[in-house]
N, C-alpha and C positions, 0 to 999 in steps of 0.2 A: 467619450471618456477613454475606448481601451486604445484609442487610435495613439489618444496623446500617453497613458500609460505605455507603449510599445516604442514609439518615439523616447521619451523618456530612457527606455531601457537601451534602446539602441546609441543613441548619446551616450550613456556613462559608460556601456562598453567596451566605446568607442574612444573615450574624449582622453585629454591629458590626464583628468582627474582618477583614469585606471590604468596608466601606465605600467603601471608594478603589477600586473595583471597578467599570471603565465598564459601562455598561447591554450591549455589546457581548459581554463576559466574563462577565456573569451571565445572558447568552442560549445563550451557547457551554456552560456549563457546565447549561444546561437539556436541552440540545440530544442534548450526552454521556451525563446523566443517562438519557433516554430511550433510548438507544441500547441503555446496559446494559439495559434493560427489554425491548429488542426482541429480532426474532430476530440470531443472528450471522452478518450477510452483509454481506461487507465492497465489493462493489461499491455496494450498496444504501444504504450511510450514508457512503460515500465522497461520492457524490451529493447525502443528506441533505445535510450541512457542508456541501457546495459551495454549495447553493440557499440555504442559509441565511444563509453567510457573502455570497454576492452581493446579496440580499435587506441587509442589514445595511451593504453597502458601498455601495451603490445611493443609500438614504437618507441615509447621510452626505455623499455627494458632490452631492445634489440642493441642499445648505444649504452648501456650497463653492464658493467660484467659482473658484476653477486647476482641480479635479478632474473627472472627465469621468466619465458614467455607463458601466455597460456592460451592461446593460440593457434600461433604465427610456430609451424612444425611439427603440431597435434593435434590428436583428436577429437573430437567434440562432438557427440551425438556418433554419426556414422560418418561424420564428416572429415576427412581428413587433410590438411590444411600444409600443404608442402612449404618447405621454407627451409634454404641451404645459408642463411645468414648474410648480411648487406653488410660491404668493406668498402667502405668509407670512412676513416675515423679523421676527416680534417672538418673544421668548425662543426664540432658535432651539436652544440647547441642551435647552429642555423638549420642543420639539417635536421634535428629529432623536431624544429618549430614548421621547416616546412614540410615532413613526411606528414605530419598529425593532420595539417590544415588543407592539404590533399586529402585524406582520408576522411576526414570527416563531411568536407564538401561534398565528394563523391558519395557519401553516402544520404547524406537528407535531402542530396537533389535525386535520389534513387526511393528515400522514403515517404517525400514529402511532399512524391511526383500530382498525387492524387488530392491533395488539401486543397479543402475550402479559400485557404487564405496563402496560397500557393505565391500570387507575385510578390504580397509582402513577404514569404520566406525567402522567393530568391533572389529578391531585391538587394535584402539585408547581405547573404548571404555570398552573393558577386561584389557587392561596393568594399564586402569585408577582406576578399580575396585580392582585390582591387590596389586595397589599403597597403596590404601587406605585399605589394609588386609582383604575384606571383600569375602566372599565365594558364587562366582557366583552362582553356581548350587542349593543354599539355593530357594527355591520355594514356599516355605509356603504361605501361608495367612490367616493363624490364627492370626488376631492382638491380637486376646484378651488374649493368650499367655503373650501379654508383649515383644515379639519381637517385634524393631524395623523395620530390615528384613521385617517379618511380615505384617507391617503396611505398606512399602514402594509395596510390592509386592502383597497388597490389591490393595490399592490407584491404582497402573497403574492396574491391571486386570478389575477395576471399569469404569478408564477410558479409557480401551479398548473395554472393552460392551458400553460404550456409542456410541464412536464415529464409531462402527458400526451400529447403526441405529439412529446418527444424520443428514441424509440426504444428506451426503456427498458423496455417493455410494463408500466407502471405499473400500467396499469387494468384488469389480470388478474393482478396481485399480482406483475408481474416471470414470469411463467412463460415457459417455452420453449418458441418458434417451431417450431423444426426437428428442434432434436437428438435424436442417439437415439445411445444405448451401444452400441461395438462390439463390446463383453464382456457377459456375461451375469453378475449379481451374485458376491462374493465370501461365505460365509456363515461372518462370523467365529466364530461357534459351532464349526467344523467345521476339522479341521487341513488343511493345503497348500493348496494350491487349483491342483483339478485339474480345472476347468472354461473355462482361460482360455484362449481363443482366439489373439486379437490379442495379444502381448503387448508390442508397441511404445504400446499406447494405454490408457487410463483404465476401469478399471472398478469397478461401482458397489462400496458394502458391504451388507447385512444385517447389521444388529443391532438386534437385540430392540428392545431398550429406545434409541432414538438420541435422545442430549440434545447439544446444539450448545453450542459452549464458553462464551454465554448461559446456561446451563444451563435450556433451554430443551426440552420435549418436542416429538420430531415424530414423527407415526404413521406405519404404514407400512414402516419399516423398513431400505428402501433411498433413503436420499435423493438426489433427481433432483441433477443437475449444475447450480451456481448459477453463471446467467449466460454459457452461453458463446456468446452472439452479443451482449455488451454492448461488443464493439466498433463496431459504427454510433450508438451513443448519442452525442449530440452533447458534443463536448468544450470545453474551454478553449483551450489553446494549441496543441492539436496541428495539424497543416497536413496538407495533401495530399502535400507532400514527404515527410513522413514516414507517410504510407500505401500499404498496397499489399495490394490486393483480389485471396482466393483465392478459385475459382471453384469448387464442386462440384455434383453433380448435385440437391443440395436446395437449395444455398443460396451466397449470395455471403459470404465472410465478409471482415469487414473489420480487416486487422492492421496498426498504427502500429508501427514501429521493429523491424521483422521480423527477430529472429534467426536467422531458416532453422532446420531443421531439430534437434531435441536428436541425442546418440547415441544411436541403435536399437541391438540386439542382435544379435551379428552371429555369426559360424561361427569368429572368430577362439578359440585357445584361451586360457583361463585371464582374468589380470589384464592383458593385452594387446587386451582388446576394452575400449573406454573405457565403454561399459552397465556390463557386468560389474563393472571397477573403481568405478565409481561407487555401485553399489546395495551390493558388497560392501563398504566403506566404509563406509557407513549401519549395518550389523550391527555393525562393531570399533567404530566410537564408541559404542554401544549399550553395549558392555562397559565404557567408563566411569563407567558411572552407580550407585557404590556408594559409598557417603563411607568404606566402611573397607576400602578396596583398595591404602590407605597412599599413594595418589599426592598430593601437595602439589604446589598448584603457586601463582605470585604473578599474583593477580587485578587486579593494582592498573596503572596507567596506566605503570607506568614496563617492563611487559613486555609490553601488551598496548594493542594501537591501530598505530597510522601504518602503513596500509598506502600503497604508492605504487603500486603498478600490479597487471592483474588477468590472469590468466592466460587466454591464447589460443588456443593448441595442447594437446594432450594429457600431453605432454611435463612445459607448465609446469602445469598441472593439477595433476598429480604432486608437484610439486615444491612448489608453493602451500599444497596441505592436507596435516597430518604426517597420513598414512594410520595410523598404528598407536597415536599418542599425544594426538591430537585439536590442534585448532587450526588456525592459520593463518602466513604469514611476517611475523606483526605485527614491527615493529620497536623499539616502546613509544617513549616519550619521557622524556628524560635531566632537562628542567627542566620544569615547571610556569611559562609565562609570566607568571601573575599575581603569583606568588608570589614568584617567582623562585628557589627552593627544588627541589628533586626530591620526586621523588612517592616517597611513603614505600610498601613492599613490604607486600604483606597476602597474606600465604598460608593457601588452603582447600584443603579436599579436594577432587581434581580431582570424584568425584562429586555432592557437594556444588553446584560449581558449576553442571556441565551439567543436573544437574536442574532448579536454578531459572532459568538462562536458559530452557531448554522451557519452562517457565510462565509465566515474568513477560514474554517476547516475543510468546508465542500468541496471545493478543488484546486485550494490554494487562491491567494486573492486575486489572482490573476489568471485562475484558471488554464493554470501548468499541470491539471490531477493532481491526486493526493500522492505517486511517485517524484514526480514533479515538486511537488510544493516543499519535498523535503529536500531537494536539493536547494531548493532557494534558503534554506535556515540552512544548509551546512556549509554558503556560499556568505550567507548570514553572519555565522560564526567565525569564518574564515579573516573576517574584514574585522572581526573583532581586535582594538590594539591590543587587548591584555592575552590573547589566545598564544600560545608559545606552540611552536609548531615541531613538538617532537612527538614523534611516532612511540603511542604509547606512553606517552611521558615522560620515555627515557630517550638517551645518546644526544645525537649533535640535533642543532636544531634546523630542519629543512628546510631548501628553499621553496619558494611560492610554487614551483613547476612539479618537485616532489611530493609536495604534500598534495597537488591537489590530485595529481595521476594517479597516487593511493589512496584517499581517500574515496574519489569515483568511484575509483575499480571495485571495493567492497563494497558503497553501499547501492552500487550500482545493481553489484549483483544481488547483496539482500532484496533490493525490490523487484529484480526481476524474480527471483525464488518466491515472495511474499504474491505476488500476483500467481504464479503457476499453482502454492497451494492455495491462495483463498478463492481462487475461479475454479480451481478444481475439484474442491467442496462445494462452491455456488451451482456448479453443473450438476453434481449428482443428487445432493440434497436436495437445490432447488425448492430452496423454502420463501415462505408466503412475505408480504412485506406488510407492513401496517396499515397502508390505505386501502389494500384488499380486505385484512382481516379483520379491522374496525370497523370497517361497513358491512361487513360480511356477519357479525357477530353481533350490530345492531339490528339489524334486519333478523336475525334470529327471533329476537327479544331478549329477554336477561333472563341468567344462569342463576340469580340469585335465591330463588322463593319459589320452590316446586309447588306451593299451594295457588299462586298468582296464573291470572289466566293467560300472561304471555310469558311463562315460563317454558326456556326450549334447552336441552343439555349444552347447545351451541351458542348459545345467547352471551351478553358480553354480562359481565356482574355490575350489580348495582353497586354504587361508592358514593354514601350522603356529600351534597355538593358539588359531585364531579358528573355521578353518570346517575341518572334519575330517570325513572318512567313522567312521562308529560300524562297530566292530569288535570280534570275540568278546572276549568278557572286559568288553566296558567297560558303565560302570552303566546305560547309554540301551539297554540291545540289549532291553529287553522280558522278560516272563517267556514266551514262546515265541520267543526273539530275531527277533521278527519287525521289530527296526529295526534288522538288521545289516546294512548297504551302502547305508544312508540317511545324510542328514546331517544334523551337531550343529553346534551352532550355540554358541562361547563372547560371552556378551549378557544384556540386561536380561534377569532370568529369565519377566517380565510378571505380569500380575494374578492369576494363580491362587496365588501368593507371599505374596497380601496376602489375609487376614484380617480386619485391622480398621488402618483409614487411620489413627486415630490413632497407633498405635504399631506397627506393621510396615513394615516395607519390603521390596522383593522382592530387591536385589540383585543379582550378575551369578553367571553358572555357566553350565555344559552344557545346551542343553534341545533339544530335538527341532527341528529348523530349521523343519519344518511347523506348528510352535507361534508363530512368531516374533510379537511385537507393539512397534509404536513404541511410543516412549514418551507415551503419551495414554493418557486416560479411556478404560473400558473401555467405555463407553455412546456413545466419541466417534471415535475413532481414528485418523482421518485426516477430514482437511477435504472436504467433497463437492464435488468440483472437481476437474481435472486440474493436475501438477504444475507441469509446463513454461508458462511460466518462473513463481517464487518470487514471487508476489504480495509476502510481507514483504519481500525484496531490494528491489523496484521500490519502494514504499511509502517502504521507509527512509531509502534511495539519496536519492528527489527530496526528502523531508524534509529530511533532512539536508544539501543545496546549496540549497534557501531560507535553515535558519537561518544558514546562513556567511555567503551574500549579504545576509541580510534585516538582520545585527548588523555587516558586515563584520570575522568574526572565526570562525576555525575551531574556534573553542574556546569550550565552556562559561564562563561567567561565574564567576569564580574561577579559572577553568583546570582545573575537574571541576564535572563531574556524576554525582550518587547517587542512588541507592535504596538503602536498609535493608532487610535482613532478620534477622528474629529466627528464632531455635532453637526448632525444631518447629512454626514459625505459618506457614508458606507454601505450601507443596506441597499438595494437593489429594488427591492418592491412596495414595500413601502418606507417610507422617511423615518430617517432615524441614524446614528441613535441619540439618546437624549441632550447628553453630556459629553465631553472629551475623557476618556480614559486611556490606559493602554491594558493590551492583555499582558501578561506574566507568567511567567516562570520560572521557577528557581533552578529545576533541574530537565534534562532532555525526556525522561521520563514521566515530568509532568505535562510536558505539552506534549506528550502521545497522550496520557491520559485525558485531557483536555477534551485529545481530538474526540476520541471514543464519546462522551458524553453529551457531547455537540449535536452527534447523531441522532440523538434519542431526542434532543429537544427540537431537531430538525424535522421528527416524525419520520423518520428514514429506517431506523430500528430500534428493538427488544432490547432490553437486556442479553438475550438468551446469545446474539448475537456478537455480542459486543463481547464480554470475557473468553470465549474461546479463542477469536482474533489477538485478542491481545498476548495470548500464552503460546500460540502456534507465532507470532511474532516475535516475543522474545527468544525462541529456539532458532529463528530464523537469523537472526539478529545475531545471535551469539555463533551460532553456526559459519556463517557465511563470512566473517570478521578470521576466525579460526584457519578456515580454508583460505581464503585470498591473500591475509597477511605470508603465508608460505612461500609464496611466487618471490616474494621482495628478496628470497636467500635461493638461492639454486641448492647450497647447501643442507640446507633447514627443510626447504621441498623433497629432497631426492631423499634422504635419510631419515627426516624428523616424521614426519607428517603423514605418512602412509597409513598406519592400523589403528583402529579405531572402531570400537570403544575398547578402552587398553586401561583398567584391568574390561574384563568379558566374561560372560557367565556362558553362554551357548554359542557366539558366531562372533567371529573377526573380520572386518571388514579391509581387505586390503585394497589401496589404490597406489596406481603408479603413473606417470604421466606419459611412458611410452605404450602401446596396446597394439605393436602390430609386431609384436614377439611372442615365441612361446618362451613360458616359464616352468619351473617347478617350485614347491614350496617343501623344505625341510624343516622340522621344530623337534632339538631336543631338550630334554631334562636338564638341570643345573649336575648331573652325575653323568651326561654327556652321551647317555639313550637316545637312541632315536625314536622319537613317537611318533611323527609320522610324515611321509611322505609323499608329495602327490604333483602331480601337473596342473594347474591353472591356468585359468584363460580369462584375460580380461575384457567385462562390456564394452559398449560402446560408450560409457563414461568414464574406461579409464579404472573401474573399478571391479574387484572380486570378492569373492565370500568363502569362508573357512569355516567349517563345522569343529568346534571347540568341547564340544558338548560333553564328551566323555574322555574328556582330561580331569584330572585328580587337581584340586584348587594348587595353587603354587607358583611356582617361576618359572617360565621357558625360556628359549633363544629362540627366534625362526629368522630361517635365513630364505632370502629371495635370489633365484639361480637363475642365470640364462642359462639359452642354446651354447655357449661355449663354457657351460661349468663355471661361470665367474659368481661368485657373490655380490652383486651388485646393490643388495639391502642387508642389516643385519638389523634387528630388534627386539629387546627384550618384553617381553608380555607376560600376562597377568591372567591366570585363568580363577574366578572370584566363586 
């Protein structure tokens, strides 16, 4: 099936039917392609897109004259990136299609050296270069030649020195520095698990046979934890504001947009300890997942979507997710804007449903990651007729080759920042997942009834119907009732259920608690990572605040967006789903939310998880749209864009895109005082910081000076 899937993708690519298709689009969908090829590590192609998508916008902007590189002449981390400008200005459209497809070639036959599914990448990859008449083995990088070529196979050798010493530990395949498991493996083979030490933290699996939702083999058995010091990795738009470095005796780790702490497990009893509630939550929607458990429910946009705010406290936690019947406080939407019509009710079995969201959110249906799979909805949208392609919703409207090098370019970098901070909370935090702490927590006993004799403060709480102690008579107690005052667990009953994927399904019932399994591949089960916070939440979240910003419109093109699903062709492990439906949503924001909640029904994670991702998302999203739109104006970059947050209570953050000058900084009063002046020195991102703090609230000027006394910034600021 993925064979003919990839085949498929490669054709429409390719075919007449995508002629209208910038050189930009048909790199991006090389790029995808290869991804599904590789293994599934969604920091790792988070970065891929990013370097590629910059690579890509780089060369467009070099044959622009408003747009400003970001690059190709600067600095980036400690890296600095020489570039005296490429004068060629005859068919400049042939040349910015053949710089790009240099560049980008050179680069995935650099990152892609090492994939599983390597001949199909460079198969694709040569027949594509092939296509387009240009002569692989050209290697130059003399741009100042005036090749094209040239230019393209600068640019990636450029961005190939960077990104090995952007702190990604590239050039030992991403492996890890420091870390080490507080927990000693979980051996899914084997019921409970009754080895786990820590149980506020991550611990690894064992399984036999571990294939990654690539469907990818990896030996060994227990896979290491991917990435969790890829918070020093140099980012896009994230700031020093928005970082804050924790200290431990191995290692500094570095976290952008630090949620503090998840709930740990506490002594409190029952559904009154926010752990507990949460992980026991993951079990009850588990019991959803049967399509003939007669629950219907209306999948369509007119009951599902517009959330308006995220819960804070524990309180509204509670009150947010229906704990017993799945979902959230969506409050759907009454009209379809486009249309002007209401969105018409499609009712599935609630099983039905949550099984294919766990799939079709997991890592995109094709298993491009959750980076990945949102480029396919914003290539989705792209292909949309009704989609008018002005930036922002305003001026002329662009062409196919514009819109798509700008678009990349930000949400490329949204997800590369969206992975730097949610891996960089997964590292330090390093919190527990559910298959750990559900077995961990029956095996306890329950938390509920300090009088009962398997009462332990660690134990999971009883919930009538869901999580029960097994008791004489009932069918779990064993043929020596050796599993009488153990608990049962009402949940997917998991893969020993299933026989043969075409036509069985496991369904929900009784099972032993120590049996429990998310709803995942039995070769897969949970992602090798720590939970806290929701990589897909963060991913979605900042996707979904570019495409609002990036179309100025909250809403899909028509006023929905779909996927199809046919009857029995989706699901992966067992058959299903029952019916033909599609999924929906009215707005970009709903199918982030979507994806979030997928997770929980997937047994993948908490609550506790899932909302922090989503709010360090939306800042990411909103952020990163702010900074990269700026590039598009040389003007708007070099004047506009620099100080920040403006008005400012205590620090000014100034950035400028040159950093191997000295400066000085002058700011006076609107009565033309001088308050104060200083020399500045900017990091290695390009960025500096202004103590604000004991200025009197009001208006300033500050002006930005070089070595030759020029005012080369002027801005007015806000001290709040």
């Amino acid at each position: 099936m993925k064979k003919i899937i990839y085949l498929f993708i490669y054709l429409f690519t390719h075919s007449a039917n995508a002629q209208d298709y910038s050189i930009a689009r048909a790199w991006n969908e090389e790029v995808l392609h290869a991804i599904r090829n590789d293994f599934a590590r969604p920091t790792v192609h988070a970065r891929n897109l990013f370097h590629t998508s910059m690579a890509m916008y780089d060369i467009w902007a070099v044959f622009d004259e408003n747009a400003a590189t970001f690059f190709l002449g600067k600095s980036l981390g400690d890296y600095n990136c020489e570039f005296d400008g490429f004068y060629n200005d005859v068919l400049v459209d042939e040349n910015r299609k053949k710089a790009i497809s240099y560049a980008i070639y050179r680069i995935m036959l650099h990152r892609f050296s090492s994939s599983p599914g390597i001949d199909e990448i460079y198969s694709s990859i040569n027949n594509f270069m092939d296509e387009l008449g240009y002569n692989k083995y050209d290697e130059s990088t003399d741009y100042h030649s005036g090749d094209a070529a040239a230019l393209g196979n600068y640019v990636a050798q450029q961005i190939i020195e960077f990104g090995l010493q952007d702190n990604s530990n590239e050039q030992n395949d991403y492996a890890n520095l420091v870390y080490e498991p507080l927990n000693d493996p979980l051996n899914t083979d084997l019921g409970g698990n009754p080895n786990l030490s820590e149980p506020n933290h991550w611990q690894p699996l064992t399984v036999e046979e571990f294939i990654d939702q690539s469907g990818n083999y990896h030996p060994g058995g227990s896979p290491e934890f991917l990435s969790p010091e890829w918070g020093k990795v140099i980012p896009f738009s994230l700031s020093e504001e928005d970082l804050s470095i924790h200290s431990t005796p191995d290692y500094d780790y570095w976290v952008y947009h630090d949620p503090t702490s998840p709930s740990y497990i506490q002594e409190g009893i029952g559904l009154e300890d926010p752990f507990k509630w949460g992980f026991a939550l993951v079990s009850i929607w588990g019991s959803h997942l049967d399509p003939n458990d007669d629950m219907m429910i209306d999948i369509s946009p007119a009951s599902i979507g517009n959330i308006s705010n995220f819960p804070e406290t524990f309180e509204e936690y509670k009150d947010f997710y229906n704990f017993f019947d799945g979902g959230d406080q969506s409050a759907g939407w009454e009209i379809n804007p486009s249309t002007g019509l209401a969105y018409e009710e499609q009712m599935v079995p609630r099983g039905d449903y949550g099984r294919v969201l766990a799939e079709f959110w997991a890592d995109g249906p094709d298993s491009e990651t959750p980076p990945g799979h949102w480029f396919t909805i914003l290539n989705y949208v792209n292909d949309h007729p009704q989609l008018i392609k002005k930036f922002r919703g305003e001026g002329e409207i662009l062409n196919n080759l514009e819109w798509d090098i700008k678009s990349y370019f930000i949400l490329s970098g949204a997800m590369h920042d969206a992975a730097i901070a949610a891996w960089g909370i997964k590292g330090f935090y390093d919190y527990i997942r559910p298959m750990s702490a559900i077995r961990y927590m029956c095996d306890q006993g329950q938390s509920s009834h300090p009088n009962l004799s398997n009462y332990n403060p660690h134990g999971i709480p009883l919930v009538p119907g869901f999580i029960e102690v097994i008791q004489e008579g009932d069918p779990l107690e064993g043929d020596d009732l050796e599993n009488i005052g153990k608990i049962k667990l009402f949940t997917w009953k998991g893969h020993d259920y299933i026989i043969n994927a075409d036509y069985d399904i496991a369904g929900v019932g009784w099972i032993l608690a120590e049996n429990w399994f998310p709803y995942q591949r039995p070769s897969f089960v949970t992602p090798p990572f720590a939970g806290y916070v929701s990589g897909h939440s963060t991913f979605s979240r900042a996707a979904a605040e570019v495409f609002t910003l990036l179309t100025d419109d909250e809403f899909f093109p028509g006023g929905m967006g779909t996927f199809d699903v046919y009857t029995n062709d989706f699901l992966k492990f067992e058959v299903g789903p029952s019916m033909d439906f599609q999924l929906q949503w009215a707005t970009y924001r709903d199918a982030s939310d979507q994806t979030s909640l997928s997770r929980i029904w997937g047994g993948i994670h908490p609550p506790i998880d899932d909302i922090p991702g989503r709010i360090i998302g939306e800042k990411i999203g909103q952020a990163a749209f702010s900074f990269g739109e700026k590039y598009f104006s040389k003007e708007e970059l070099e004047v506009e864009s620099i100080v920040y947050p403006n008005p400012s209570n205590d620090f000014l953050n100034l950035q400028y895109h040159f950093n191997n000058n000295e400066f000085k900084v002058d700011i006076f009063d609107l009565n033309g005082r001088k308050i104060l002046s200083q020399p500045v020195k900017f990091n290695n991102l390009n960025r500096t910081r202004i103590d604000i703090s004991g200025f009197n609230k009001g208006v300033y000027i500050l002006y930005l000076i070089d070595t030759n006394n020029r005012e080369v910034a002027v801005y007015k600021i806000l001290k709040s």
